[in-house]
N, C-alpha and C positions, 0 to 999 in steps of 0.2 A: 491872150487878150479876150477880156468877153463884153457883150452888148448888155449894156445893164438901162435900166426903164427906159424901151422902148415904146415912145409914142408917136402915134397917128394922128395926122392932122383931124378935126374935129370932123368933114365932111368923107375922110376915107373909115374914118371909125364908126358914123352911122349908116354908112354904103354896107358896112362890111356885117354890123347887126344885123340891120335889116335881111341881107340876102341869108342869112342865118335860118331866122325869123320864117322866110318862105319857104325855106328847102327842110326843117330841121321835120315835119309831119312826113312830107315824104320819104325821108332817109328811115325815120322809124317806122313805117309801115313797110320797108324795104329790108329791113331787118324784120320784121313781126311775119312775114313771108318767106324767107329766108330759116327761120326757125322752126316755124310750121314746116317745110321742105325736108330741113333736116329729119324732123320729128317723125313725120310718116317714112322718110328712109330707113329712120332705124326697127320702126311700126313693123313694117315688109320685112327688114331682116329677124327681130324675132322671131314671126310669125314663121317666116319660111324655115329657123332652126328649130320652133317649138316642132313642128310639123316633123319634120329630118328624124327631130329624139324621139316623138311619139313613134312613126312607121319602122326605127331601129328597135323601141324597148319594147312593141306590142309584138314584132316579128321575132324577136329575137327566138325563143322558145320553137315556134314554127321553123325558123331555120335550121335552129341545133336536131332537130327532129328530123329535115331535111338531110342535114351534112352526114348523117350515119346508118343512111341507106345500104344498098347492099350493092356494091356492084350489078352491072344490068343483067352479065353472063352468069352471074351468080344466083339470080331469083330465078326461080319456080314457072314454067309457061306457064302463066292466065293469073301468076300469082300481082297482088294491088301493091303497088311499088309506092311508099311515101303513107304517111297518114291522109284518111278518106275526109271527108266535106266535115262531118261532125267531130273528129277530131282536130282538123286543121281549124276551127272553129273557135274549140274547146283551148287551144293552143293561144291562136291571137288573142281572146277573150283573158286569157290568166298573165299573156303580156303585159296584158293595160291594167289588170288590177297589181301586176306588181310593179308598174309604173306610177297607179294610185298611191299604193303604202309608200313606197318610194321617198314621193317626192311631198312633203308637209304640205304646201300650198296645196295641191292638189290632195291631197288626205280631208283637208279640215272644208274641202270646198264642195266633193265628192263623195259624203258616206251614202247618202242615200242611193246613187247610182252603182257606189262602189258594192254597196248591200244587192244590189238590181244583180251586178257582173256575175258575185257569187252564186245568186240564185239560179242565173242562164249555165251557168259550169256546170250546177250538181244535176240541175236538168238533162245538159247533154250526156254527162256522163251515167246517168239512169237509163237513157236508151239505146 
């Protein structure tokens, strides 16, 4: 069995507008708050994974260079265990440019910089 045209007496149906009428700005600004809320939640979670991939793709190189050192018993007294400042450098520096090529947005947003990376590479590696 179902409720078919359900009507309100004429003074409960302009009560009921009305309270509408007063509440309906605050509910959408409550919502328009609510979404800005969201919006920056998700702002901070990009931001904190773009951050995570860049300190992974820029490191990456510096790591792997890292993981096949030599045992400690194994090196040389007085011998430089790990790549030195301008290497390790030279390492992070060719992370981020193959994080540049990589990744398109960042290609088409970055040549000029990405032109700058190259130049600081051949430099280190000239001295």
């Amino acid at each position: 069995m179902g409720i078919r045209n359900l009507r309100f007496p004429d003074s409960v149906e302009r009560q009921l507008v009305e309270q509408w009428r007063t509440t309906w700005m605050q509910r959408a600004e409550e919502e328009s708050r609510n979404i800005e809320r969201l919006n920056a939640e998700a702002r901070l979670v990009g931001q904190d994974t773009a951050v995570k991939e860049f300190a992974t793709a820029s490191g990456q190189l510096l790591a792997m260079a890292l993981q096949h050192l030599p045992e400690e018993h194994e090196s040389l007294e007085g011998e430089q265990m790990g790549p030195n400042m301008p290497e390790s450098l030279r390492l992070l520096l060719q992370g981020t440019l193959k994080l540049c090529i990589r990744e398109p947005l960042l290609q088409s947003r970055m040549s000029n910089q990405m032109n700058n990376l190259l130049e600081i590479i051949e430099w280190i590696r000239k001295r």
